[in-house]
C-alpha positions, 0 to 999 in steps of 0.5 A: 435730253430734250426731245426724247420719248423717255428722260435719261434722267440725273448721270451717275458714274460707270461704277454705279452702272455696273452696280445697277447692271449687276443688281437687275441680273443677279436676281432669284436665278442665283438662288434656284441656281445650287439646286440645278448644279446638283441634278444636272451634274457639276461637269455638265453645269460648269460648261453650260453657264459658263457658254450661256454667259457668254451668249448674254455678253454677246447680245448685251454688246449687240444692244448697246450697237443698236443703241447707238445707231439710233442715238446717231440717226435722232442726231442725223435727222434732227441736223437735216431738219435744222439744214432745211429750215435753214435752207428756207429761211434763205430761200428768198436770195439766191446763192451757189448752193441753188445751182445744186439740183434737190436731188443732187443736194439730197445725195450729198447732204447727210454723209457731208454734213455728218462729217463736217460737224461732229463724226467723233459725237454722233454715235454717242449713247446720250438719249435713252432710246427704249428697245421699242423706239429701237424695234420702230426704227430698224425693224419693219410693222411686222416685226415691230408687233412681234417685239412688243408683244414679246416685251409685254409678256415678259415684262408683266410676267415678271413684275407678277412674279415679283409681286408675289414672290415677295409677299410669299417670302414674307408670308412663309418666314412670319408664319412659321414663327407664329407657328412655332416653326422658328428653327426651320422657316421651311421643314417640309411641311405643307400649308394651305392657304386658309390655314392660320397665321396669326391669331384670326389672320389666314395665311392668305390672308398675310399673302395679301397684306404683304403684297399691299405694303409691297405696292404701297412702298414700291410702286411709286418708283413706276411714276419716277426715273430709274435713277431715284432708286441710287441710294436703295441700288447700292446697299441692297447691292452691299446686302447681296455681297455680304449674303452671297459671301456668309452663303460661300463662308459657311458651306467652305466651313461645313466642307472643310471641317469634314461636314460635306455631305455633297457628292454631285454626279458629273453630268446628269442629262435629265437635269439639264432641262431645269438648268437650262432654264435658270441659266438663261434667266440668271443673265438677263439684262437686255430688255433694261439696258437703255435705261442703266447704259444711258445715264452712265457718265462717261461711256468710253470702257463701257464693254470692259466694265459690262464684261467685268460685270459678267465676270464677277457675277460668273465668278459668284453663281459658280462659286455659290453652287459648286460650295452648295453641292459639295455642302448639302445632299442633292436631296436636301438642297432647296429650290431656293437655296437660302433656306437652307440656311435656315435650320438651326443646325447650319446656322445658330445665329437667329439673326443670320438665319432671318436675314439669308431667309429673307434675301429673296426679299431685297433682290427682288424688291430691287429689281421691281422699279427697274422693271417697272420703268423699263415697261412703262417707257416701251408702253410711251414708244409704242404709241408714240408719233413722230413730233408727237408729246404726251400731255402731262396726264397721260405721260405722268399718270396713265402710263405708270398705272397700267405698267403697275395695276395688272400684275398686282392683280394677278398676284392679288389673284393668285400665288401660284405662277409656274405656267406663267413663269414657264412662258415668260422665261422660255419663250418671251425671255428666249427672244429677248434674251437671243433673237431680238438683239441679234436683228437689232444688230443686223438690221441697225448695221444695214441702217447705219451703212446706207445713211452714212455710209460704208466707211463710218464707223460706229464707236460703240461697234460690237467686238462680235461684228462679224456677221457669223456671231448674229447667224450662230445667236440665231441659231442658237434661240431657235435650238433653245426654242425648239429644246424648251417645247420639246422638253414640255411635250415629252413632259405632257405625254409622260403624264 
């Protein structure tokens, strides 16, 4: 749309939304989810991801509110602005609209010409507004400063972990072929990274070729829209179904036949920590919505279509890890779970066995451009000045690359990002996930009273409206704030 900080870019239908929706949040946290189901119990496991889903729906509602508020007062100002220049065009001639006083006009003059010329339309979603520009709109210096830097920090840490999670998939399939591994990509044996891969080649070395064919491949996505990844979003979504279902398929079998070795506890306290964890970053969609709500066509269902979307993804993590802890011993279940796929003793086909091995590689090799873009457009609203344009250089060219060049090397660097992982999941993640939406959504309601009025209503409204649901999110990622730092300083002293 002309004008906008950031394009929305080509349309696509609600049900390519929902694969895009359904793509970002399916990401490694279903994989490290079966892990978690078995040490914290399948009583303890079912409830807490069943409640934290529902936190997440909560607050993507909230979002999509937010979103369009802000949609309607772009539409508001651009009408007053158009409504003045008019009036100074006819400045020179009088007429009976002069018999107003200006503050007289000034009072009247947004909720009467709101009404006159379009209230079904001006709450509609069709200018993609960033979670930043959003933040700059309804929240005060102070609080926008605290939204970037929480978006920042999770935002790099996570293209990081991407960045190095694919090269290390890579690295650990290819190398323990050429290692003579080929039954078993891990079988508990340890490396080090100055050991050898292929014939004079380490295996830091293969690290860091993987990761520049990576950069190469996917990080000309940061300089273009979302929606040029359509065509690889919907067969790496047909990749994720047909893996997730051979996972589920083959465990059903193993069970049946009477080969389950899983007996799971009911509820094991101690696990709950790292379930927690994984629970809260296997739903996060919220800092992405504005670039995958937008260009949806006809936004007339979308809550429906966002909520079957968190169902069908509940539907999976459960039916993923409930088969995988019955399946394997809580002590042969990996950190992540497609490896145990691997062995030739679960699964004789090669061919299954390096493509379940490899999955980590597909989802998070989709999810990286999204990521991308979404940084990249908070970087443009952060500097961004009211009228203001970007030259072409600086929008095309200066923006992609700092959202690209610093987590590539910090992968180039190192590996090795479990502090980092630990401070973007609990921490920026929390705010993201909980607190932010939840201001959103009381800041942009106050907003949107006081320059239309009580009596409008916005289309997009949250079904949560009643400001008991902002209050209990809030106590909530406090509760979660204060659980996580808990957890890390019970875990400091006991070293």
């Amino acid at each position: 749309m002309a004008g906008g900080i950031t394009d929305t870019g080509e349309l696509y239908s609600p049900y390519v939304g929902l694969i895009y929706m359904f793509n970002l949040i399916v990401g490694t946290g279903a994989l490290t989810m079966p892990k978690a189901f078995a040490t914290a119990g399948w009583l303890v496991s079912l409830i807490l991801i069943m409640f934290l889903a529902f936190m997440s729906y909560m607050t993507t509602t909230f979002v999509m509110e937010a979103m369009a508020a802000a949609n309607a007062q772009l539409r508001w100002k651009r009408m007053e602005k158009h409504k003045e220049d008019d009036d100074e065009d006819s400045s020179s001639g009088v007429s009976d609209s002069d018999a107003l006083l200006p503050d007289e006009r000034s009072e009247i003059r947004p909720i009467l010409s709101v009404q006159r010329r379009g209230v079904p339309n001006i709450f509609e979603i069709t200018e993609r507004v960033e979670m930043g520009q959003m933040a700059s709109m309804f929240f005060n210096k102070v609080g926008v400063n605290l939204f970037y830097f929480c978006i920042i920090i999770y935002l790099y840490g996570d293209l990081a972990i991407y960045a190095a999670a694919v090269p290390v998939s890579l690295m650990q399939v290819t190398c323990s072929v050429m290692s003579n591994h080929s039954c078993s990509v891990e079988d508990g044996t340890k490396y080090n990274d100055t050991d050898k891969c292929w014939g004079p080649i380490r295996r830091i070395d293969a690290y860091r070729i993987y990761l520049a064919a990576f950069t190469l491949l996917l990080g000309p996505f940061t300089f273009f829209n979302v929606q040029k990844t359509k065509y690889l979003q919907i067969m790496t979504s047909l990749m994720r179904w047909i893996a997730f279902i051979i996972m589920i398929i083959i465990a059903l079998l193993r069970i049946t036949k009477g080969q389950g070795e899983g007996h799971p506890p009911l509820a094991q306290l101690s696990g709950i920590r790292n379930l927690f964890g994984v629970c809260v970053y296997s739903f996060m969609c919220q800092h992405s919505l504005p670039s995958l709500i937008t260009p949806i066509s006809k936004k007339k269902h979308v809550n429906k279509l966002v909520l079957l979307d968190y169902v069908l993804i509940l539907g999976f993590y459960s039916l993923l890890s409930f088969t995988a802890i019955y399946c394997f011993r809580n002590g042969t279940l990996m950190d992540m779970y497609t490896l145990n796929f691997t062995n030739c003793d679960i699964v004789s086909i090669a061919v299954i066995r390096y493509f379940l091995g490899l999955f980590p590689v597909f989802t998070i090799s989709t999810n990286f451009p999204i990521i991308a873009v979404t940084l990249r457009n908070n970087w443009k609203t952060l500097f961004h000045r009211e009228g203001g344009t970007y030259p072409w250089i600086v929008d095309r060219i200066f923006f992609p690359v700092i959202t690209l060049i610093p987590p590539i090397i910090v992968a180039f660097c190192t590996h090795d990002l479990e502090s980092l992982v630990g401070i973007t999941g609990a921490y920026a993640g929390n705010g993201i996930q909980y607190i932010i939406p939840a201001f959103l959504a009381y800041c942009s309601r106050k907003d949107t009273q006081l320059i239309f009025g009580s009596g409008t209503l916005n289309k997009h409204l949250s079904p949560f409206r009643h400001t008991f649901w902002i209050g209990f999110v809030l106590l909530w990622g406090l509760f979660c704030f204060m659980f996580v730092t808990a957890n890390i300083i019970l875990s400091e002293t006991k070293l």
